[in-house]
FIMI-753179 format. One record per residue (C-alpha): residue number from 0; chain; x, y, z. Coordinates in steps of 0.001 Angstrom, whole numbers, always signed. Example, Ala and Ser with C-alpha at 12.3 -4.5 7.8 and 13.67 -1.06 7.14 Angstrom:
residues 2
[0,'A',[+12300,-4500,+7800]]
[1,'A',[+13670,-1060,+7140]]
END
This chain:
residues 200
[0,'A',[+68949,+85769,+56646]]
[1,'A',[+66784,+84826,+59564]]
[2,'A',[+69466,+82341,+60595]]
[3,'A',[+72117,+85427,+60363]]
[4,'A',[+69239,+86851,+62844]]
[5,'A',[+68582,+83855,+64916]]
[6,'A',[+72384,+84477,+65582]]
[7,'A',[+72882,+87994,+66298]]
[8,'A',[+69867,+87289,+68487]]
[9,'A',[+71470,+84443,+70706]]
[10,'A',[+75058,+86402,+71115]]
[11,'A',[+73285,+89501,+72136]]
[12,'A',[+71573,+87566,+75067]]
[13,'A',[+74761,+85661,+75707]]
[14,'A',[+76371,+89483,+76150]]
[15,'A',[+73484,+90559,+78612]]
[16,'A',[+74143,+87751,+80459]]
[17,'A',[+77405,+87664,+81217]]
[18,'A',[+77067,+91816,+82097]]
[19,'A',[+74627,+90645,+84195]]
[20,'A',[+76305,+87999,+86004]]
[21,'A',[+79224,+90206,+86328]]
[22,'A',[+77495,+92617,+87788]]
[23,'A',[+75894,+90512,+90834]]
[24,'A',[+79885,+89136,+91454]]
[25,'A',[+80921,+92588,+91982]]
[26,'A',[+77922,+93503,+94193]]
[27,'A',[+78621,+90333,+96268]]
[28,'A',[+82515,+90472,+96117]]
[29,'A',[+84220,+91501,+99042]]
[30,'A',[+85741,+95150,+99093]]
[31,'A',[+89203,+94981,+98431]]
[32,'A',[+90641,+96035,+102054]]
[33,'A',[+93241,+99398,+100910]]
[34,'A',[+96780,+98821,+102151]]
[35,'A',[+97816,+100365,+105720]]
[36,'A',[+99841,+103300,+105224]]
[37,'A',[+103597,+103210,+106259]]
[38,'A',[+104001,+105719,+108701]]
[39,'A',[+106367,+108031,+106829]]
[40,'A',[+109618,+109273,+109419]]
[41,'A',[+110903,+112872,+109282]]
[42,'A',[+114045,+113643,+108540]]
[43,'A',[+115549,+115527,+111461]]
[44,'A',[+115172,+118604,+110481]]
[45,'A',[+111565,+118135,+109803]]
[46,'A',[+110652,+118121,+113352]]
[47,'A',[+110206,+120674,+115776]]
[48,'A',[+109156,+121344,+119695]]
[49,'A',[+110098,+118980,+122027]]
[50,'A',[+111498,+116099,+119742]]
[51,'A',[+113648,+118704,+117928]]
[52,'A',[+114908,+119732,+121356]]
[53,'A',[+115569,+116625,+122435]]
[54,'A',[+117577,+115438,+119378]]
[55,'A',[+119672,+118173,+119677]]
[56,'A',[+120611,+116845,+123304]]
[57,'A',[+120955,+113487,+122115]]
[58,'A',[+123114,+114504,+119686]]
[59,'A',[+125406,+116357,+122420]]
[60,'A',[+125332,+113720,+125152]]
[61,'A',[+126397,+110661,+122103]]
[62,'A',[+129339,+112655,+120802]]
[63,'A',[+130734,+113270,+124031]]
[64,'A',[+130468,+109932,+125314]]
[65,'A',[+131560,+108303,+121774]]
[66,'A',[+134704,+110469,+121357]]
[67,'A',[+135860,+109552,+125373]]
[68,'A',[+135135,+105919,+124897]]
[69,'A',[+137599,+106172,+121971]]
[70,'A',[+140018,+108109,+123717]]
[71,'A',[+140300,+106071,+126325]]
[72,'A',[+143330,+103153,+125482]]
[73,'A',[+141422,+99387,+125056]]
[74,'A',[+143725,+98196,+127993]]
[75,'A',[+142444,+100610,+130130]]
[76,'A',[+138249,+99228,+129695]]
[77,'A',[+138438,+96699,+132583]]
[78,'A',[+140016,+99796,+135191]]
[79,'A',[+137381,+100257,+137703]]
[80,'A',[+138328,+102542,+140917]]
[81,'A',[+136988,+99907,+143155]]
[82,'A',[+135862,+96492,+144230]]
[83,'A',[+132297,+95788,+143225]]
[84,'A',[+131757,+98793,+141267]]
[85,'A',[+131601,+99215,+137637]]
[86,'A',[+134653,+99448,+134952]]
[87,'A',[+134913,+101449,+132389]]
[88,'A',[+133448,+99237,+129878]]
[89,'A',[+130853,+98058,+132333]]
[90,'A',[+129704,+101970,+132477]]
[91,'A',[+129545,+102199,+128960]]
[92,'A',[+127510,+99031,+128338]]
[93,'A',[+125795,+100076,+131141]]
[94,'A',[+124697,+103083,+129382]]
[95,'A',[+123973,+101027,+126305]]
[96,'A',[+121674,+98772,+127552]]
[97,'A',[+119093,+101616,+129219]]
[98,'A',[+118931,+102945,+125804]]
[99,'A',[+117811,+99948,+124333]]
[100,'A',[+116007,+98814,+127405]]
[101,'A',[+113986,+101711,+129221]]
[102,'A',[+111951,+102905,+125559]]
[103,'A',[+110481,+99171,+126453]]
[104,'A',[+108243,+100913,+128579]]
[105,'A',[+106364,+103142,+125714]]
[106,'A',[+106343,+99870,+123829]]
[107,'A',[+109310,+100354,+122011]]
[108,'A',[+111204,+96684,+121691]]
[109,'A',[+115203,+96897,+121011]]
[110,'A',[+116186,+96079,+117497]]
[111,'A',[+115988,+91946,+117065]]
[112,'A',[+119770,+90713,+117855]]
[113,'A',[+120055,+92803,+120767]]
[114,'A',[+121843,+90640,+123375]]
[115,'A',[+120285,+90983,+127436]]
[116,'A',[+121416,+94173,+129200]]
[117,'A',[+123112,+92092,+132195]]
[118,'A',[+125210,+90021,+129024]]
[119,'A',[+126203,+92952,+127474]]
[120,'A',[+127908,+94635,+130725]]
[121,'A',[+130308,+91436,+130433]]
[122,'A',[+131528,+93088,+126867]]
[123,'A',[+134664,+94815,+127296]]
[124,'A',[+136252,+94264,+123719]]
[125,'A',[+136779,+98242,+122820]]
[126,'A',[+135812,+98059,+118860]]
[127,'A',[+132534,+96207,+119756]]
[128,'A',[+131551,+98928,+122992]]
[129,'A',[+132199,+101390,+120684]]
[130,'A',[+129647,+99690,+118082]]
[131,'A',[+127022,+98880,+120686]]
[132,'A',[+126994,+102726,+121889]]
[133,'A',[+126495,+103936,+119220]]
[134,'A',[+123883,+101611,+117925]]
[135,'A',[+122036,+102270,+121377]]
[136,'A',[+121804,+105936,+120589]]
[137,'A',[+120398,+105538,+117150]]
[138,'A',[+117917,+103403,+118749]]
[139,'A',[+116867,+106147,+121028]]
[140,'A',[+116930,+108718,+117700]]
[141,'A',[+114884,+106545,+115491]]
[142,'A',[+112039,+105851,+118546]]
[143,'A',[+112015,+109495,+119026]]
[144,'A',[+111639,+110260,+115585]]
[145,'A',[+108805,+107713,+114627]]
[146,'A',[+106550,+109662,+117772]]
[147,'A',[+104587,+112317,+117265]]
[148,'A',[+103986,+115403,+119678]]
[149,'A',[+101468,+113788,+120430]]
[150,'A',[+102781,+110735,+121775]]
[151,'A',[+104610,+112947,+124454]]
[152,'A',[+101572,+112986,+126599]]
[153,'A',[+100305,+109603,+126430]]
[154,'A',[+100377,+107658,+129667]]
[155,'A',[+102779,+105110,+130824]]
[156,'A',[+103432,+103133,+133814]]
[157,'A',[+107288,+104126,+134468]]
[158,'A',[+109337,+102487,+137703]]
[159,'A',[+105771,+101838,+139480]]
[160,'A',[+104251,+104940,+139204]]
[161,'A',[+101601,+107052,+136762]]
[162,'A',[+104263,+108941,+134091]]
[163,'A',[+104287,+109997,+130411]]
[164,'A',[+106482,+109496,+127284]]
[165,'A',[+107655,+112776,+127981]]
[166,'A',[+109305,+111960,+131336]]
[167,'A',[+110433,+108641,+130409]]
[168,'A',[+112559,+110237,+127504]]
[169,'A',[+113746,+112689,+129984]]
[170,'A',[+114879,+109830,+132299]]
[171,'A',[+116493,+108336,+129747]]
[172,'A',[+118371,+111879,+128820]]
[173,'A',[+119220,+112312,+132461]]
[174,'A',[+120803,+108567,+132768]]
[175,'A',[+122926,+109052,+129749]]
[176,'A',[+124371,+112547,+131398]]
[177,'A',[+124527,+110481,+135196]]
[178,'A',[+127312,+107994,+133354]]
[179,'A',[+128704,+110669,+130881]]
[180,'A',[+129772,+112347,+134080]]
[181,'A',[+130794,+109527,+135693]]
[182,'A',[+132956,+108503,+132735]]
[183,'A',[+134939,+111712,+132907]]
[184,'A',[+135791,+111159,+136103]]
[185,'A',[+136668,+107788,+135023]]
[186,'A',[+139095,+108970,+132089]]
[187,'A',[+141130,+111760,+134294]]
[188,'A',[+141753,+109217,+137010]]
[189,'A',[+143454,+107616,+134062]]
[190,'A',[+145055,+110676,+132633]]
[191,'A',[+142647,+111092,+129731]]
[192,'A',[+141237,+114696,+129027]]
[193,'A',[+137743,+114699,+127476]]
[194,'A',[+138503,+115224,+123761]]
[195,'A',[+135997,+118785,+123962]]
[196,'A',[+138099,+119893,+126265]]
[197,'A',[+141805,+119825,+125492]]
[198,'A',[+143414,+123237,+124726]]
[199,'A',[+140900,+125224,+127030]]
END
């Protein structure tokens, strides 16, 4: 019996001790650092004010430039109406390559792959203009989506000079009309009627 004791005796400070030594681990453990939260991107339709706004514009501006790149015949992408100035692929690519390129500004890098603006202006191949285009614009949709309303007043050095998020977007809007217009002068010098506007 007082062996049977001697025993229970010796486990039960064996148990203490290991509590015990757990316990000072724990207490001299490092915290386990929490994993950094994804930052979770509305859907479209989940945003509002200026973003929404601007979506809706980007929207607009891509579908009118996609559907007159298409409609304009493959042959016809190295027409230009002059000497030095560019064709109609060179527009497009153009066009392109500031929507990758300008959201580097806000700190925005193109997607990995993307080829140099001045290379891609030598791209005249109409399947893979047509590709790039509208890769560029989802660029531009996904940046504006991941910001937040606040991001629209942050500062940013644009072109030399003191500017916001907000006006660099709105550049970048503005650029995209300067060539969609420019395109559809492009296309009727060729015979081609914008696709929105046959039948009026």
């Amino acid at each position: 019996m007082r062996d049977f004791c001697q025993l229970i005796f010796a486990f039960t400070l064996l148990l203490v001790g290991s509590v015990a030594i757990g316990l000072a681990q724990d207490k001299t453990a490092p915290a386990t650092q929490p994993m950094p939260e994804k930052k979770v991107v509305p859907e479209p339709s989940q945003v509002g004010g200026f973003r929404a706004e601007y979506l809706r514009q980007i929207d607009d501006v891509q579908a009118k430039v996609v559907k007159l790149a298409d409609a304009v015949s493959a042959d016809k992408y190295t027409w230009r109406p002059a000497e030095g100035v560019r064709s109609i692929s060179e527009v497009y690519m153009h066009l392109a390559a500031a929507n990758f390129f300008i959201l580097r500004a806000l700190g925005i890098a193109p997607p990995e792959g993307t080829m140099p603006g001045r290379e891609m202006e030598k791209v005249t191949d109409k399947n893979k203009v047509l590709d790039t285009l509208k890769a560029s614009f989802d660029h531009v949709r996904k940046s504006v989506m991941k910001m937040s309303d606040a991001d629209m007043d942050k500062a940013v050095k644009l072109f030399g000079r003191d500017s916001t998020h907000r006006e660099a977007l709105m550049i970048l809007l503005n650029h995209m009309h300067e060539h969609l217009g420019q395109s559809i002068a492009y296309a009727r010098m060729n015979k081609v009627t914008p696709p929105w506007s046959e039948g009026r």
